[in-house]
C-alpha positions in Angstrom: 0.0 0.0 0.0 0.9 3.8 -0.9 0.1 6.5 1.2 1.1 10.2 0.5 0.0 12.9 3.0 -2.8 15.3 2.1 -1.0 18.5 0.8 -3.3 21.7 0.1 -0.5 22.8 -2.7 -1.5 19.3 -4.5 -4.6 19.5 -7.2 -8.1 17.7 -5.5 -7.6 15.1 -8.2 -3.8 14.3 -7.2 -3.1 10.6 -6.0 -3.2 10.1 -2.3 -2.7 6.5 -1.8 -3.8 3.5 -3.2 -3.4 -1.0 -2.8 -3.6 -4.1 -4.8 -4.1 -7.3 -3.5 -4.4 -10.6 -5.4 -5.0 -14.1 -5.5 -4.1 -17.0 -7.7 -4.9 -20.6 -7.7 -4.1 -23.2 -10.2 -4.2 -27.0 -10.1 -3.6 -29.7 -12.5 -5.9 -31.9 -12.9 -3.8 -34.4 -15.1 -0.2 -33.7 -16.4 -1.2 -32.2 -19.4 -5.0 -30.3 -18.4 -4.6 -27.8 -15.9 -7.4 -25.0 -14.6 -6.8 -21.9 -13.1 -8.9 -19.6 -11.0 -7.5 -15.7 -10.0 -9.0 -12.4 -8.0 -7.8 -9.3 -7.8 -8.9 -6.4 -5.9 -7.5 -2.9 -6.3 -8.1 0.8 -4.0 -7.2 3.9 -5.2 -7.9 7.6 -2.9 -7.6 11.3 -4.1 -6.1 14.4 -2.5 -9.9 15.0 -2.1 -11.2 12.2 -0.4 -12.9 10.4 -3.1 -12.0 7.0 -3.7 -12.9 3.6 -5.6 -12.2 0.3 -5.7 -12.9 -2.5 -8.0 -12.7 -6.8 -7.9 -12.2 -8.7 -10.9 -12.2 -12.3 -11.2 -10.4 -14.2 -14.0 -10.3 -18.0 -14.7 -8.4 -20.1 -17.1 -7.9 -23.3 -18.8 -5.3 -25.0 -20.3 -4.7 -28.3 -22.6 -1.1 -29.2 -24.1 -1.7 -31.2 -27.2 2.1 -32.4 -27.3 3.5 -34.2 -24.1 
């Protein structure tokens, strides 16, 4: 996480602090199939107080043909 003090010289819109977290799973299910699952989460904060987060989940699959 990134935090900056408030500072009246810096624009409203200026970046204040912000974080990023994430999470990532995978497990093969044979040695050539494997799935994959990951989330993310990410904060961000103004110089003015307004702030907004957003989650995203992604998932995957994967096949080798050649083993």
């Amino acid at each position: 996480m990134v935090v900056l003090e408030r500072d009246d010289l810096l624009a409203p819109t200026a970046f204040r602090s912000s974080g990023y977290g994430a999470l990532n799973l995978i497990w093969a299910v044979s040695p050539s199939f494997s799935v994959g699952v990951e989330a993310l989460y990410g904060r961000h904060e103004l110089q003015n107080g307004r702030e907004g987060d957003v989650t995203r989940l992604l998932a995957s699959l994967k096949y080798d043909f050649v083993r």
